[in-house]
C-alpha positions as CSV (number, residue, x, y, z in Angstrom):
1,X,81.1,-51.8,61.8
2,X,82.0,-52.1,57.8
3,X,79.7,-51.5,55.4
4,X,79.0,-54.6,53.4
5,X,80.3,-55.7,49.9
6,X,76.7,-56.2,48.6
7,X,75.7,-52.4,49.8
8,X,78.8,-51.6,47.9
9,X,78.0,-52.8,45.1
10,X,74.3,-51.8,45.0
11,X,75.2,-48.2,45.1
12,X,78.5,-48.4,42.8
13,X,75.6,-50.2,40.4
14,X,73.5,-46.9,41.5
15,X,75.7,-44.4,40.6
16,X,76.7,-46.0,37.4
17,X,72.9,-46.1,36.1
18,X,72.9,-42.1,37.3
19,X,75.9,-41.7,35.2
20,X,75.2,-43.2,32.1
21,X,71.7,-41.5,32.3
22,X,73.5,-38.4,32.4
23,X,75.1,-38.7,28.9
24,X,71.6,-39.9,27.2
25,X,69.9,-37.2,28.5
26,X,72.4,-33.9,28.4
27,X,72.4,-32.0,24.9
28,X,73.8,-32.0,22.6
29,X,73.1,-35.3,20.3
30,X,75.1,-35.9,17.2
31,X,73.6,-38.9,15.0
32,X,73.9,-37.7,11.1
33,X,71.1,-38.9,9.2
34,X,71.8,-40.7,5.9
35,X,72.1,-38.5,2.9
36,X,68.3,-38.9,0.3
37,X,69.4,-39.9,-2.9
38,X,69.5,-36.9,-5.4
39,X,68.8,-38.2,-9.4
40,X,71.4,-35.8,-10.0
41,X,73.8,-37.2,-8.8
42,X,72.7,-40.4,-10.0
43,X,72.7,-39.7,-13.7
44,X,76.3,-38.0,-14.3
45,X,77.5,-37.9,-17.4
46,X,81.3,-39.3,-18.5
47,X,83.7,-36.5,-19.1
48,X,84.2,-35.4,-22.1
49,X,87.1,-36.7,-24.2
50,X,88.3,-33.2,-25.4
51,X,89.0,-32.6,-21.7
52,X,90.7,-35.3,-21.3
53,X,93.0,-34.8,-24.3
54,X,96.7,-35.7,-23.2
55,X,98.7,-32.2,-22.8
56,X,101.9,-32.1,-24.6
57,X,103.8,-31.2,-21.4
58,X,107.2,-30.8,-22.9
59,X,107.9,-27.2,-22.8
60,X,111.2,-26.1,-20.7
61,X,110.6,-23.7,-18.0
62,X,112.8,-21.9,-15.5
63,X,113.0,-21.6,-12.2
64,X,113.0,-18.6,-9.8
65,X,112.9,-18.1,-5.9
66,X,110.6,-15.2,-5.2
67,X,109.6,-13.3,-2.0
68,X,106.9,-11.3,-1.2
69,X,106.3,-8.7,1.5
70,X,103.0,-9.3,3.3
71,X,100.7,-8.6,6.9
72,X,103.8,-9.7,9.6
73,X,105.7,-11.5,7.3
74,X,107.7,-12.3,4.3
75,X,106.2,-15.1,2.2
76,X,108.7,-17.3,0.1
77,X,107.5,-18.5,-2.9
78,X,108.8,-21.2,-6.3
79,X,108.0,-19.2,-9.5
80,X,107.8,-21.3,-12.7
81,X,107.8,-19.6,-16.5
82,X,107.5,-21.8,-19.3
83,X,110.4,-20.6,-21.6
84,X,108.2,-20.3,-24.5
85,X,107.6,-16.8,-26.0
86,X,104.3,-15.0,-25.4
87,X,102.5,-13.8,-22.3
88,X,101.2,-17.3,-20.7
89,X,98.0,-17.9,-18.3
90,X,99.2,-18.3,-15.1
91,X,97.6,-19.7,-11.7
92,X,98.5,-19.7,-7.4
93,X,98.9,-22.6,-5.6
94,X,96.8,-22.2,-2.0
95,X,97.4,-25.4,0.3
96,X,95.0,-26.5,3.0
97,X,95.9,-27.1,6.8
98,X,98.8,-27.5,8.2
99,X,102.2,-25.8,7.8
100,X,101.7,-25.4,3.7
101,X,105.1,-25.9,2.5
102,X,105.5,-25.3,-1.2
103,X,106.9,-27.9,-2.4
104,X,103.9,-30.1,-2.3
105,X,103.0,-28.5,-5.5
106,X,106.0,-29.2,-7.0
107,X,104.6,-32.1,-9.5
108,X,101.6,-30.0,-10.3
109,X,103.4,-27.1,-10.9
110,X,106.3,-28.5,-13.1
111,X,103.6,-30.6,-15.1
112,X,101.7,-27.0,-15.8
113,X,104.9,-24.6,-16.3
114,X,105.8,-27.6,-19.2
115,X,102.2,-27.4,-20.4
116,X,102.9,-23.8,-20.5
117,X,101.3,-22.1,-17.3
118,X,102.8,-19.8,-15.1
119,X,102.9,-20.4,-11.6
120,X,103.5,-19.8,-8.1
121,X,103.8,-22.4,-5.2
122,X,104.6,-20.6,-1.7
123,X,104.7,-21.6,1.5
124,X,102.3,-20.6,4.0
125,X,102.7,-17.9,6.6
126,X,103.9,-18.5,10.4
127,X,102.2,-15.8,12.0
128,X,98.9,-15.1,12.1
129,X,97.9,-19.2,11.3
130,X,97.7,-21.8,14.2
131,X,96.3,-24.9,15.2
132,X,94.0,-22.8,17.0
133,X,93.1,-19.0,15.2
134,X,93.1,-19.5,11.6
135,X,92.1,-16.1,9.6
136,X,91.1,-17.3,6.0
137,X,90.6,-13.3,4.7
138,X,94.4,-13.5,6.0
139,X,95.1,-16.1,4.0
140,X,93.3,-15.0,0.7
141,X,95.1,-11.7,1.3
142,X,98.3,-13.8,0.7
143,X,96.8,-15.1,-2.3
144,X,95.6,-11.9,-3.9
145,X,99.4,-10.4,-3.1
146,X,101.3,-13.5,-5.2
147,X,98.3,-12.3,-8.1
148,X,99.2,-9.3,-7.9
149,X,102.8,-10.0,-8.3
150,X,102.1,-12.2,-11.4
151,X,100.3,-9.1,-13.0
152,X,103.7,-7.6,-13.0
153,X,105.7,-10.0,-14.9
154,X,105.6,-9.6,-18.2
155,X,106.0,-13.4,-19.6
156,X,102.0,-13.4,-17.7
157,X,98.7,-12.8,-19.2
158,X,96.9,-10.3,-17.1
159,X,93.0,-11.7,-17.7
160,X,94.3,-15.2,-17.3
161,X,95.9,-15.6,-13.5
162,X,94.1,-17.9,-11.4
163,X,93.8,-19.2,-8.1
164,X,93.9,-23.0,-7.3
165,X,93.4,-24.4,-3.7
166,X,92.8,-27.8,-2.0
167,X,90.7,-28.9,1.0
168,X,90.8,-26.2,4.0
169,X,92.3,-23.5,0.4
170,X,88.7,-23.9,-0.3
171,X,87.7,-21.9,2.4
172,X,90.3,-18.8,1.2
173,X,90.3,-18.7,-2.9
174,X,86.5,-18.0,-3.0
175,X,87.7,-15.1,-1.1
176,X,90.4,-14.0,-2.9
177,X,88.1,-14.5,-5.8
178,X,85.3,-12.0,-4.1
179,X,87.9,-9.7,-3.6
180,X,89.7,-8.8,-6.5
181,X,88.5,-8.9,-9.9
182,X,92.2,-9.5,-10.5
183,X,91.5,-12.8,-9.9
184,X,90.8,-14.2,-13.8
185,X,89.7,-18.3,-12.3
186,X,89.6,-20.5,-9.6
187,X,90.1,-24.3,-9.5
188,X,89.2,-25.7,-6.4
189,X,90.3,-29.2,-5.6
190,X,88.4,-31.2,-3.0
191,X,86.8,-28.1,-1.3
192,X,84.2,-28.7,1.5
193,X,82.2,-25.4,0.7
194,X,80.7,-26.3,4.4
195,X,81.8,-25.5,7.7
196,X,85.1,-26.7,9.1
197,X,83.2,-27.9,12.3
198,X,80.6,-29.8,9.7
199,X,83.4,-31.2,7.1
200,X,85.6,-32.7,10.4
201,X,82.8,-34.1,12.2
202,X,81.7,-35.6,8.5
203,X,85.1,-37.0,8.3
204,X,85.6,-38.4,11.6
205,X,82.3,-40.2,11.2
206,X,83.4,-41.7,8.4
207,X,86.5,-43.1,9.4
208,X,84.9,-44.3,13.1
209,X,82.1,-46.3,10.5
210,X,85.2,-47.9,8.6
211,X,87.4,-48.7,11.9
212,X,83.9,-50.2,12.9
213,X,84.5,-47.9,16.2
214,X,81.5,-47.9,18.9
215,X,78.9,-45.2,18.8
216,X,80.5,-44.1,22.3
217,X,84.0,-43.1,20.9
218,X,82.0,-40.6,18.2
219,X,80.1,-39.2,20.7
220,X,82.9,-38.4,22.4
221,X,84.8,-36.7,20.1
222,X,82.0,-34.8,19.1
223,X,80.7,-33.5,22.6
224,X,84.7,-32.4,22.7
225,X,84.3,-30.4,19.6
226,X,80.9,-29.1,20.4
227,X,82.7,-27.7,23.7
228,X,85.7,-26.4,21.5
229,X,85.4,-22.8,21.2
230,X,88.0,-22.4,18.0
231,X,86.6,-19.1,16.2
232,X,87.5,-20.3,12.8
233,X,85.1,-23.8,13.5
234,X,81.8,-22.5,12.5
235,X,83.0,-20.5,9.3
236,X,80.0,-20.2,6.7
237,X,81.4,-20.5,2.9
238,X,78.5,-19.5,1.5
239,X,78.6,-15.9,1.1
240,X,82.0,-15.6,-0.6
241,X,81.2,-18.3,-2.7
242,X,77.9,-16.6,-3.8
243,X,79.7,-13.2,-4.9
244,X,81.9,-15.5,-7.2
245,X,81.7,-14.3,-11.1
246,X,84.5,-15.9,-12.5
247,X,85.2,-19.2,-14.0
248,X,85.3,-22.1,-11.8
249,X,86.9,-25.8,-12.2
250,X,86.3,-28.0,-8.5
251,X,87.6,-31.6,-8.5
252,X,86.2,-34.0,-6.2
253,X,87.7,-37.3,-5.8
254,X,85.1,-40.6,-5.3
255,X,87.4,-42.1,-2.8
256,X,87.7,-39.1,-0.5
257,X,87.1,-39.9,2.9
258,X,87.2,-36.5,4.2
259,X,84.8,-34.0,2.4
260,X,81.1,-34.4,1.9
261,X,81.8,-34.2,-1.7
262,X,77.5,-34.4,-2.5
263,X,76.5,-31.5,-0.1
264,X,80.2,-30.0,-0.8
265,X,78.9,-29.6,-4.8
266,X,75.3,-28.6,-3.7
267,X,76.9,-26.0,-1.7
268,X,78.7,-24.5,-4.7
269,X,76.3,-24.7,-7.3
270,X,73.5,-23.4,-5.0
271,X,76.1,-20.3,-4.5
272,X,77.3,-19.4,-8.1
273,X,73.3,-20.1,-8.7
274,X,72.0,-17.1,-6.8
275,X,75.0,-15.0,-8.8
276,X,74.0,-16.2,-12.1
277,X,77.8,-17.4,-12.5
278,X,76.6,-20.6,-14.8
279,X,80.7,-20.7,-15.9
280,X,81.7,-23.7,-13.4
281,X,83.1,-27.4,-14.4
282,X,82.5,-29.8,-11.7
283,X,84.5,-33.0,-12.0
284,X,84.2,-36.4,-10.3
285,X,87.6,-38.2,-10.8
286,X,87.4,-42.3,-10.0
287,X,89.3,-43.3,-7.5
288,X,90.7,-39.6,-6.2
289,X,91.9,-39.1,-3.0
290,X,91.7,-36.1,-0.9
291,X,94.8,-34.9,-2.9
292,X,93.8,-36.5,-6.6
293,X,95.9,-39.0,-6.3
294,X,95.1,-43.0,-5.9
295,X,96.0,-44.3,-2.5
296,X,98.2,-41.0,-1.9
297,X,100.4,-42.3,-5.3
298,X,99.9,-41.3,-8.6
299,X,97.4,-38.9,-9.4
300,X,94.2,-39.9,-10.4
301,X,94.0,-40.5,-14.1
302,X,92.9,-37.5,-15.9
303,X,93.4,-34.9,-13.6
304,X,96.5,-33.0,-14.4
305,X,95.5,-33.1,-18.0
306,X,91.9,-32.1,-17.4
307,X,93.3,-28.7,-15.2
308,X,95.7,-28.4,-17.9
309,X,93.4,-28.5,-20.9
310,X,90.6,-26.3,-19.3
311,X,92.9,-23.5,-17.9
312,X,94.7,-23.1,-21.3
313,X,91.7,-23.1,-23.3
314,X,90.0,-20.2,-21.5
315,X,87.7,-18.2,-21.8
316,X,86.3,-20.9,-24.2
317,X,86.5,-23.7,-21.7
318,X,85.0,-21.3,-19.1
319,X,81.5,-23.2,-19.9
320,X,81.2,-26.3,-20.5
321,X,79.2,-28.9,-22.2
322,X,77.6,-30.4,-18.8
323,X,78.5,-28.7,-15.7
324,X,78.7,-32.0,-13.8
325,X,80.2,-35.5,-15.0
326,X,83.3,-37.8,-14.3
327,X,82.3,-41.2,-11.7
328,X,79.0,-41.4,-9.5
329,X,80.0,-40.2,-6.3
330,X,78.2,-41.7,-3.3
331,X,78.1,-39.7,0.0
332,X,76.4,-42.3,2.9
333,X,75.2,-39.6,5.7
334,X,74.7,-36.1,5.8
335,X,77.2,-33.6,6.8
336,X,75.7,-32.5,10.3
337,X,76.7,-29.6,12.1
338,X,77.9,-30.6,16.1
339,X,75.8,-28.6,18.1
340,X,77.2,-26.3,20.9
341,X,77.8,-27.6,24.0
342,X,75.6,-26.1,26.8
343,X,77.2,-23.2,29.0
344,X,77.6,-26.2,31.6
345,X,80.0,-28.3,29.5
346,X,81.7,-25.9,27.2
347,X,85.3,-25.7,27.1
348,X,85.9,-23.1,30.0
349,X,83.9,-25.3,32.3
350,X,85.7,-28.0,31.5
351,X,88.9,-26.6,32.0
352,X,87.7,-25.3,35.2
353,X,86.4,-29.1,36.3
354,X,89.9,-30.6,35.9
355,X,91.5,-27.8,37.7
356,X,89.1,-28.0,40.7
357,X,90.0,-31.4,40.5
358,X,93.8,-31.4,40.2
359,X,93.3,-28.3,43.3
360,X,91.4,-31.3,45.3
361,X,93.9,-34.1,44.5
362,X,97.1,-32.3,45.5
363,X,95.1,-30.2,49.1
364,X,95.6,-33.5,50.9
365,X,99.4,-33.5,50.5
366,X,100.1,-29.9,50.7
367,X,97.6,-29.9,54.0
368,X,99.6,-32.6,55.4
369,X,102.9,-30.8,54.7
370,X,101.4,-27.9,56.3
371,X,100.6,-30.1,59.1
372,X,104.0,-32.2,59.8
373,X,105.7,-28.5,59.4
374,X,103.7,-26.6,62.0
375,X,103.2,-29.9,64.8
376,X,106.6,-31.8,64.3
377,X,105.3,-33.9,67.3
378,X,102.3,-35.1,67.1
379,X,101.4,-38.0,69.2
380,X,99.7,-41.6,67.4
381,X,96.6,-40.8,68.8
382,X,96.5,-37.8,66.6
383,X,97.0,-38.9,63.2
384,X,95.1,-42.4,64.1
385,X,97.5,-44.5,62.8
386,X,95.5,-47.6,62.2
387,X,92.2,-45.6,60.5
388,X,93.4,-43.2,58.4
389,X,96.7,-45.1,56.6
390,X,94.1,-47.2,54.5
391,X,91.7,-44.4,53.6
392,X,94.7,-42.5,52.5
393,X,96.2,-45.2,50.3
394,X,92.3,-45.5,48.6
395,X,92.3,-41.9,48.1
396,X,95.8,-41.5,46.3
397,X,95.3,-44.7,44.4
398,X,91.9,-42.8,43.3
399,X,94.0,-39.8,42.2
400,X,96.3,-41.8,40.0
401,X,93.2,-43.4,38.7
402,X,92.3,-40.4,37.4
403,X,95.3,-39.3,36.0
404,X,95.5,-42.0,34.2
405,X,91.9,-41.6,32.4
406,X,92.6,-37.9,31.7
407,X,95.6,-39.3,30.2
408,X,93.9,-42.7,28.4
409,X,91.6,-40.0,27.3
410,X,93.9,-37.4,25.6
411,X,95.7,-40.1,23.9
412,X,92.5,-42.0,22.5
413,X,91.3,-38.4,20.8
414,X,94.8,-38.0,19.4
415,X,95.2,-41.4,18.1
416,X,91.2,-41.6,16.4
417,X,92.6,-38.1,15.3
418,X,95.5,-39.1,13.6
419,X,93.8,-42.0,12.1
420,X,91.3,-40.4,10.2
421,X,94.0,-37.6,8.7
422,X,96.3,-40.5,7.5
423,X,93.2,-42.4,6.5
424,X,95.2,-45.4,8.6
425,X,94.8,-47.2,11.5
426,X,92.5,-50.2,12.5
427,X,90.0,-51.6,14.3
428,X,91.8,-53.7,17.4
429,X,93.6,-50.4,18.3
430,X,90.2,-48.5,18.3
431,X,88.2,-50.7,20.3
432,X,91.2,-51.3,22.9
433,X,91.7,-47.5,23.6
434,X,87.9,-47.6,23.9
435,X,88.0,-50.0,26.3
436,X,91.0,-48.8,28.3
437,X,89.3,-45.6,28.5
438,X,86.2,-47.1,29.8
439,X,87.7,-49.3,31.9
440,X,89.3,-46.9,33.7
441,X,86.3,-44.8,34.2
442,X,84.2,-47.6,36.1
443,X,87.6,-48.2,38.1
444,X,87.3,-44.3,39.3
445,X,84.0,-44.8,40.5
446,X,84.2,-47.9,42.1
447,X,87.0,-45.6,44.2
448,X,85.1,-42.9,44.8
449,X,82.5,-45.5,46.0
450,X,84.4,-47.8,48.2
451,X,86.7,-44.9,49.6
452,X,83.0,-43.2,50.7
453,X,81.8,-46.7,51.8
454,X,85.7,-46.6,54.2
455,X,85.7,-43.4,55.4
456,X,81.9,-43.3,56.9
457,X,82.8,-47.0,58.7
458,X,86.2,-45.8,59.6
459,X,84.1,-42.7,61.6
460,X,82.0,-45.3,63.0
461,X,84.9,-46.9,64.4
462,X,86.3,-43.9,66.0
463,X,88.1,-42.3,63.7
464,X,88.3,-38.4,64.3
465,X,89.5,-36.7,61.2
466,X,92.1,-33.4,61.8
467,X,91.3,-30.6,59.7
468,X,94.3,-31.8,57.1
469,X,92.5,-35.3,56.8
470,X,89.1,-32.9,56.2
471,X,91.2,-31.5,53.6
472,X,92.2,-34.9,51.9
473,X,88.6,-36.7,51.6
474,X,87.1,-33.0,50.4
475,X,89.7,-32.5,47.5
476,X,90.2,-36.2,46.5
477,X,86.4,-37.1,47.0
478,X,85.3,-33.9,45.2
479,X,87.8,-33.3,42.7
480,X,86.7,-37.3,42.2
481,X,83.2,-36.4,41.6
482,X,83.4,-33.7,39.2
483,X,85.4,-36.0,37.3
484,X,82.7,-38.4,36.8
485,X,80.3,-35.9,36.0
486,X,82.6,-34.7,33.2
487,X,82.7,-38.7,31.9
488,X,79.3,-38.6,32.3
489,X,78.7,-36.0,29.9
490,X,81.2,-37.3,27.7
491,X,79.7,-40.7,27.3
492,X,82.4,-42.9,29.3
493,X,79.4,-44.8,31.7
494,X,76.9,-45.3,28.6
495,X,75.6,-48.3,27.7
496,X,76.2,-50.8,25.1
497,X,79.7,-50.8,25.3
């Protein structure tokens, strides 16, 4: 007696609804709210045109390789003196994420040292900074260190060495700057002054909106970083920003997909509020990129000189005429923090689903193994060879099914992922890894299904399972199941499409 294709299909259409209830109803939700309109931002003034007063960048300068001792590690650094007699302001390059090599300061460097700034581009340290544990007091240690070696040259004004940094260096020069009074200004260049986990999911939102990705595809890659358990995530900038007393210059480009620049500004003028610091230039530069630049060429016009003009004309340039002006930014949604994911589906849990899982998918061969070893004769009455061939073949074909959406799934993170940090990609590739992924999901549970619906008629039929074949259907059914639940959670049986 089989079971019938409609019953099939009625419960595959069951389970399905259970499953896609599942990843309405778990916590948590992530649906950023648009961002209210602030008059402030609404009104902003044109730069000045003294700031913006071309720098005679035409000084020779020299070159030195330097290297500094610090926590675990030698860092190696580009030191550039303009050869022009006098003690000269000086300023630190700090890069953002990644491996920080040096020499992707070396236009911005070479542009200052000729303007007649000192400064120091090194590249980051090895140990200590991963994609995973990322110490940012670490990091502004490194920072204060090259200061501190600039305070010993003598071609370097003591009161006037600064500290620039860009995107994740916005985290670590406030730091620095709270730290040592050495420290004589900061420029900070596309700093999210937010949480990491906030600024990535802001990003990532962004980019989904403009590769017109489904709502799905962002829920799952923010359930996956709610369940990420990365120390460094959940950083709050706000209270080294607020112990901040010395000059500040932040840039913010109006094409920047990948800070909150809006909220980013709030954050820092909320901060040097509660201080009383009122010696901060905030600039919106038309057209900037995450790095200044248009369309990751030439930099955005403006900036060099405006950096330029305002470092050497300090402490008079300290404060400004109007603390904000430049371009209107516009910032579409808020910047909303990802919520936590519940004990049930942090990262541990799931780590300990997919190795249940994997344990279940590889008992059934291992048992059998066991089994040909230990009873090399075992008659075909035994293994009942025209029931259980055809339950076997469904459950390793539902094994490979699953490989392959752990695997669809990986690479659809990684490729959304590298999207939005090369601002690239578009929208055919998106919504085909989406649909592969949920193809593939609905494919593992009509398995799971079916293989139940064949192994309860194959016992009605006669079939009397060994304890190796007990071994298969438990592991590949169960390892099966907790599977889905994880897809569940994550969004792959939800409805639309």
């Amino acid at each position: 007696m089989r079971t019938g294709r409609g019953t099939v299909s009625v419960v595959a259409g069951l389970v399905l609804l259970t499953l896609a209830a599942v990843g309405y109803v778990l916590p948590p939700a992530f649906d950023p709210p648009p961002l209210k309109a602030d008059p402030a931002f609404q009104t902003i003034p044109v730069q000045p045109a003294e700031e913006l007063r071309p720098v005679a960048a035409n000084h020779r300068f020299r070159q030195e390789e330097i290297s500094v001792a610090a926590e675990g590690q030698r860092l190696e650094g580009t030191l550039r003196i303009p050869e022009t007699p006098g003690r000269h302001p000086a300023m630190v390059f700090v890069s953002g994420s990644g491996n920080g090599s040096r020499t992707e300061f070396t236009p911005q460097a070479e542009f200052l040292s000729r303007a007649g700034v000192v400064t120091i581009a090194f590249d980051k340290r090895t140990i200590g900074y991963n994609f995973r544990d990322r110490d940012f007091a670490l990091l502004a240690d490194d920072a204060l260190r090259m200061v501190e070696y600039l305070r010993t040259r003598p071609e370097v004004d003591p009161a006037r060495i600064g500290v620039w940094g860009v995107s994740e260096g916005g985290w670590v020069v406030p730091i620095a700057a709270a730290k040592s009074s050495s420290v004589g200004f900061i420029v900070l260049v596309s700093s999210p002054n937010v949480s990491p986990l906030r600024q990535v999911a802001w990003a990532l939102n962004e980019q989904l909106l403009r590769l017109r990705a489904p709502i799905g595809a962002r829920d799952l890659l923010t359930r996956g970083m709610g369940a990420v358990g990365f120390n460094f995530l959940r950083y709050d900038a706000m209270p080294a920003l607020s112990r901040i007393t010395q000059p500040v210059l932040a840039f913010y480009g109006t094409t920047d997909p990948s800070i909150p620049f809006v909220e980013s500004t709030r954050a820092l003028v909320t901060a040097l509020g509660s201080t009383g610091n009122d010696d901060y230039t905030i600039r919106f530069m038309a057209e900037g990129d995450h790095a200044m630049r248009i369309h990751g060429g030439d930099f955005t016009s403006g900036y060099l000189d405006t950096m330029a003009n305002w470092i050497l004309g300090l402490p008079g340039t300290a404060r400004p005429a109007v603390h904000m002006a430049g371009a209107t930014p516009v910032q579409r949604f808020e910047a909303s923090d990802v919520p936590a994911a519940p004990w049930y589906a942090g990262g541990t849990m799931l780590g300990l689903t997919i190795c249940l899982a994997a344990v279940g998918y590889v008992a059934g061969p291992v048992a059998a193994m066991v089994g040909r070893l230990r009873h090399r004769h075992q008659t075909v009455a035994e293994t009942n060879a025209r029931l259980w061939p055809p339950i076997r073949r469904r459950l390793s074909r539902m094994a490979w099914t699953s490989l392959g959406l752990l695997v669809s799934v990986v690479a659809f993170i990684t490729l959304l992922v590298l999207f939005s940090v090369n601002q690239a990609g578009a929208w055919p590739a998106v919504l085909a890894g989406w649909l592969v992924v949920r193809l593939l999901a609905v494919l593992m549970l009509i398995q799971e299904v079916t293989a139940v619906a064949a192994y309860v008629s194959a016992l009605r039929e006669g079939l009397r399972p060994n304890r190796r074949q007990y071994v298969t259907v438990g592991g590949a059914l169960g390892g099966t199941g907790l599977l889905m639940v994880a897809a569940a959670y994550y969004g792959l049986f939800s409805f639309p499409w």
